[in-house]
C-alpha positions in Angstrom: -12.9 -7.5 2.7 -14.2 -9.6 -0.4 -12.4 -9.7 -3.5 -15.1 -11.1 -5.4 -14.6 -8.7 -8.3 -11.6 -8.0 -10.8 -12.0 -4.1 -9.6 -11.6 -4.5 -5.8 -8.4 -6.5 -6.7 -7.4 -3.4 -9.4 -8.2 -1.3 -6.3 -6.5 -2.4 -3.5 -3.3 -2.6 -5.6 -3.7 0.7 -6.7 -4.0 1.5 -3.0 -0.9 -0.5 -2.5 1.2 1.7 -4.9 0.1 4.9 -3.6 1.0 4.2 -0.4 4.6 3.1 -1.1 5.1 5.9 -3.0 4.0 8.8 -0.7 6.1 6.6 2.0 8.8 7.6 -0.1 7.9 10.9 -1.0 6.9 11.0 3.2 11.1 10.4 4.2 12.2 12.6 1.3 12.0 15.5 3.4 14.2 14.0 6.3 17.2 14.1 3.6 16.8 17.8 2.9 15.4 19.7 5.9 17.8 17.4 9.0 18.5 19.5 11.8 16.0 22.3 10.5 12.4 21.3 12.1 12.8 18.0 14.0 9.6 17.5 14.5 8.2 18.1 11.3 10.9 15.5 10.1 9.5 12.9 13.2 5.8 13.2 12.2 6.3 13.3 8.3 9.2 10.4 8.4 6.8 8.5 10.9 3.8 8.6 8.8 5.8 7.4 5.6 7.2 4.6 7.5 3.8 3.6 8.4 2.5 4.1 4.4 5.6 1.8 3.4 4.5 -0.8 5.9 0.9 -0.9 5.0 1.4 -1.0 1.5 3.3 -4.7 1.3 0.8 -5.5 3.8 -2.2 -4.8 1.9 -0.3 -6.6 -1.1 -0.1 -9.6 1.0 -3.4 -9.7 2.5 -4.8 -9.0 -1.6 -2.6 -12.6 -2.4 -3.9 -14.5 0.6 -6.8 -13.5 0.0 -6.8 -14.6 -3.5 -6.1 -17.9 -3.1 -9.2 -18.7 -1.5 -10.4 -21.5 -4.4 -13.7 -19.5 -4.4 -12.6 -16.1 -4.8 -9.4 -17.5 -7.0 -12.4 -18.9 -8.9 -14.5 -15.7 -9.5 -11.5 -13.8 -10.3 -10.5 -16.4 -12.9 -13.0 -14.6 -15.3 -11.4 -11.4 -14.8 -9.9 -9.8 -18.2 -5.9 -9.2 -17.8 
């Protein structure tokens, strides 16, 4: 992945956000519907769990990334 450009970086936080909040909106059910279809609740809470857990790790990989001096560099320029 190369973050040479402002709008890759724009991207993959956007990315970022949407997953963390369809992890959420992924668990809500398991509040409401508990005992009622147990394994709609498994394979809906599992894949918000995994949404939540790639979204800080796409935000980390994003920051590494960016500290590469020549992608920190190039996005230097970018307009905030």
């Amino acid at each position: 992945m190369s973050l040479r450009t402002c709008h890759k970086v724009r991207t993959a936080v956007m990315i970022a956000g949407v997953l963390f909040v369809l992890g959420i909106a992924l668990q809500a059910p398991r509040l409401f519907f508990e005992a009622s279809f147990p394994v709609l609740n498994t394979l809906l809470s599992g894949t918000g769990l995994l949404a939540m857990l790639l979204s800080p790790l796409i935000m980390i990989v994003t920051a590494v990334l960016g500290l590469i001096p020549s992608i920190s560099h190039q996005l230097g320029l970018c307009n905030h």
